[in-house]
MITOR-661015 format. One record per residue (C-alpha): residue number from 1; residue in three letters; z, y, x. Coordinates in pm, whole numbers, plus 50000, padded with zeros to 5 digits. Last residue first. Layout:
<r num="NUM" residuo="Ala" up="Z" north="Y" east="X"/>
...
END
This chain:
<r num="75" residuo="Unk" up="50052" north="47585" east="48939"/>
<r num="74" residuo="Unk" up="50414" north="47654" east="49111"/>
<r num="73" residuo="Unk" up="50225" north="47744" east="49441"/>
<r num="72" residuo="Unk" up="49974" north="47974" east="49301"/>
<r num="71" residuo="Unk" up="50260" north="48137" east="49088"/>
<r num="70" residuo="Unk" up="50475" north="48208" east="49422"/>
<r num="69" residuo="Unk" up="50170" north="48371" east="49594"/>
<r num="68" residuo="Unk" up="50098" north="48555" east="49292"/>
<r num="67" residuo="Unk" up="50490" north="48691" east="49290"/>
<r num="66" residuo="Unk" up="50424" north="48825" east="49677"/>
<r num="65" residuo="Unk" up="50064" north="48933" east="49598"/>
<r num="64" residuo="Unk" up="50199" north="49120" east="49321"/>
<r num="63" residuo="Unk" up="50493" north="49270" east="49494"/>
<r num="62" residuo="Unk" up="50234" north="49422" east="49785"/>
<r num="61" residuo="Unk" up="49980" north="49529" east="49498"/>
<r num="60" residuo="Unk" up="50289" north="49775" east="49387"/>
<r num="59" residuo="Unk" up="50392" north="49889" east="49747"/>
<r num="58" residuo="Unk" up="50000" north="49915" east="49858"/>
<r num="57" residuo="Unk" up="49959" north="50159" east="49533"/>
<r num="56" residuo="Unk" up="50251" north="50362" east="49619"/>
<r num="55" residuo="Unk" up="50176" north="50410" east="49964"/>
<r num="54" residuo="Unk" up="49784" north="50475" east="49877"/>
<r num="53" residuo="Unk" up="49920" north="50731" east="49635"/>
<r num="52" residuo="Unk" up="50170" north="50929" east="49909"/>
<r num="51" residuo="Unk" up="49823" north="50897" east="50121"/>
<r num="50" residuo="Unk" up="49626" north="51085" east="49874"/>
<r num="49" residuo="Unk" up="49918" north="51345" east="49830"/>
<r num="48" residuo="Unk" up="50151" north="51413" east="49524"/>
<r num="47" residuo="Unk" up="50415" north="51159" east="49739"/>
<r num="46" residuo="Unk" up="50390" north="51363" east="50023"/>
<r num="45" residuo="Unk" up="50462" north="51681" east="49880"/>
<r num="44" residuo="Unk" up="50793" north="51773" east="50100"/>
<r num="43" residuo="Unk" up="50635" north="51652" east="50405"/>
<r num="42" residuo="Unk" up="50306" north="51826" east="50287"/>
<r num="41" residuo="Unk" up="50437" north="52165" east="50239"/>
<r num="40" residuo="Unk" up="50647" north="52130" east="50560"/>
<r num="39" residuo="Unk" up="50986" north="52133" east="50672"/>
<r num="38" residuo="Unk" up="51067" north="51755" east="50582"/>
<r num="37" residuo="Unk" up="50768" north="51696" east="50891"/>
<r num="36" residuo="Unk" up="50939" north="51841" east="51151"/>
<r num="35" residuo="Unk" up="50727" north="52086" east="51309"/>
<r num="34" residuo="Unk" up="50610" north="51948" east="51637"/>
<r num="33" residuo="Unk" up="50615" north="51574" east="51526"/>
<r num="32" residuo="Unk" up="50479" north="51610" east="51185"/>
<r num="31" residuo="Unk" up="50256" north="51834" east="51248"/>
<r num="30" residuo="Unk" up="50105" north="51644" east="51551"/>
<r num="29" residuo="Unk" up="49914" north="51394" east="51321"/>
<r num="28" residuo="Unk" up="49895" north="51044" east="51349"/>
<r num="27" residuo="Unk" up="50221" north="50823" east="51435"/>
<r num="26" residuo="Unk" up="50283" north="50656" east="51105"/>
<r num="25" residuo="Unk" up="49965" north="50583" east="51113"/>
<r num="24" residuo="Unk" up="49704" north="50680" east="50871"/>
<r num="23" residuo="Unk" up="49648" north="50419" east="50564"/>
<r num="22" residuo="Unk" up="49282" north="50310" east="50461"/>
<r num="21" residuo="Unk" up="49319" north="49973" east="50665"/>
<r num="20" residuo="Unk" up="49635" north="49902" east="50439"/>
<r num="19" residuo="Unk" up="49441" north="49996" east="50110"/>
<r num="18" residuo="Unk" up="49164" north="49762" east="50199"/>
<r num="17" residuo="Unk" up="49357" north="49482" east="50283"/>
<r num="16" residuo="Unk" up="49515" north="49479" east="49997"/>
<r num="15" residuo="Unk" up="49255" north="49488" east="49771"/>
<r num="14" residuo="Unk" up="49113" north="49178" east="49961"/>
<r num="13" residuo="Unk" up="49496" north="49006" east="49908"/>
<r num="12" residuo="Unk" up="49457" north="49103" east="49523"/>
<r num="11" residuo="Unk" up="49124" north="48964" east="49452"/>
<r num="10" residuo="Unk" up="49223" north="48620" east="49659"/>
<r num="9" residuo="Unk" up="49558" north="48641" east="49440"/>
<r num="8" residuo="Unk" up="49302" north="48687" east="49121"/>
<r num="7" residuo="Unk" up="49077" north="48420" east="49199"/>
<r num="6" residuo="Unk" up="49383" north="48166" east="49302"/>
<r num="5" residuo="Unk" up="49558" north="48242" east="48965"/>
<r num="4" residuo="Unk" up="49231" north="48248" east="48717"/>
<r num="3" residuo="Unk" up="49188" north="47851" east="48937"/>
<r num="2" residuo="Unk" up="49515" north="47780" east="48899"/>
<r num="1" residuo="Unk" up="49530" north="47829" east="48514"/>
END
């Protein structure tokens, strides 16, 4: 049971990764800044966009590693 445990947490920390590094900054793009980024057709769709999915995704593999972590440790 450790060992499926470790492989998967090492699985999920690499996927991780990946999906952080694949974010934009919180500070790229003028748009937002200039225009107010509520007033636009992508402030409003965010969460339909590829980044609004790579936010979602990095939330949900986020609370795995956390619970993994915890399972690794009790195992």
């Amino acid at each position: 049971m450790h060992i499926f445990l470790t492989i998967v947490f090492i699985i999920v920390s690499i996927a991780l990764t990946v999906l952080v590094l694949m974010q934009e900054g919180k500070s790229a793009g003028l748009s937002g800044t200039i225009n107010g980024m509520a007033e636009t057709y992508w402030g409003k769709n965010k969460g339909r966009s590829m980044e609004g999915k790579l936010v979602k995704y990095t939330k949900i593999l986020a609370a795995l590693f956390f619970v993994l972590a915890i399972l690794v440790e009790i195992f």
